[in-house]
C-alpha positions in Angstrom: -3.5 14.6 1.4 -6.1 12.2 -0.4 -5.6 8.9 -1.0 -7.1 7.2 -3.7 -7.0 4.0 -2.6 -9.2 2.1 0.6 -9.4 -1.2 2.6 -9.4 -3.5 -0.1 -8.2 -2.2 -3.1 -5.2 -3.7 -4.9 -2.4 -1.9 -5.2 1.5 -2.1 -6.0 4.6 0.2 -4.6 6.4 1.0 -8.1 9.9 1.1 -6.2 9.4 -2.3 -4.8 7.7 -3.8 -7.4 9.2 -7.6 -6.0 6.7 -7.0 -3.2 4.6 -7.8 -5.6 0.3 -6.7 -5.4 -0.6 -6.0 -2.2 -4.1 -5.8 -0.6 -4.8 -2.4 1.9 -5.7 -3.8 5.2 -6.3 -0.2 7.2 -5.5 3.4 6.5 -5.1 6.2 9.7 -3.7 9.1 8.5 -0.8 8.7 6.5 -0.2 5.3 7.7 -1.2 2.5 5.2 -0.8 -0.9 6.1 -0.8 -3.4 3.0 -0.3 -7.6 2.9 2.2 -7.9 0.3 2.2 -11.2 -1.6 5.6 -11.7 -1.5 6.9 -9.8 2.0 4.3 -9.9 3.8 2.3 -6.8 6.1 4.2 -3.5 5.7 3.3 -0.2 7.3 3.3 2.8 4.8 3.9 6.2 5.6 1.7 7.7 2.0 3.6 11.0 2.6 7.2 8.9 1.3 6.1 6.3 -0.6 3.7 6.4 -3.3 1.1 3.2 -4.0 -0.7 2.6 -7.2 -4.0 1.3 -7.2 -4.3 -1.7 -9.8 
């Protein structure tokens, strides 16, 4: 699996798009953890959920 997307970037989840942009705090493995605007830190698994960089 390669991610397109670092510690930094901008991104959205499509499905949740209420979430609104998110920043990527850390990636290990498949876990991505992102501070939402709107929700807060999530933990993403990037094998289930797919994250756009904006």
């Amino acid at each position: 699996m390669i991610l397109d997307y670092e510690p930094g970037d901008k991104v959205i989840n499509p499905k949740n798009k209420d979430w609104g942009i998110g920043q990527v705090q850390s990636i290990i493995k498949e876990k991505v953890t992102v501070n939402f605007e709107n929700v807060g830190k999530k933990v993403i698994n990037a094998n289930l959920i797919e994250l756009i960089k904006i």
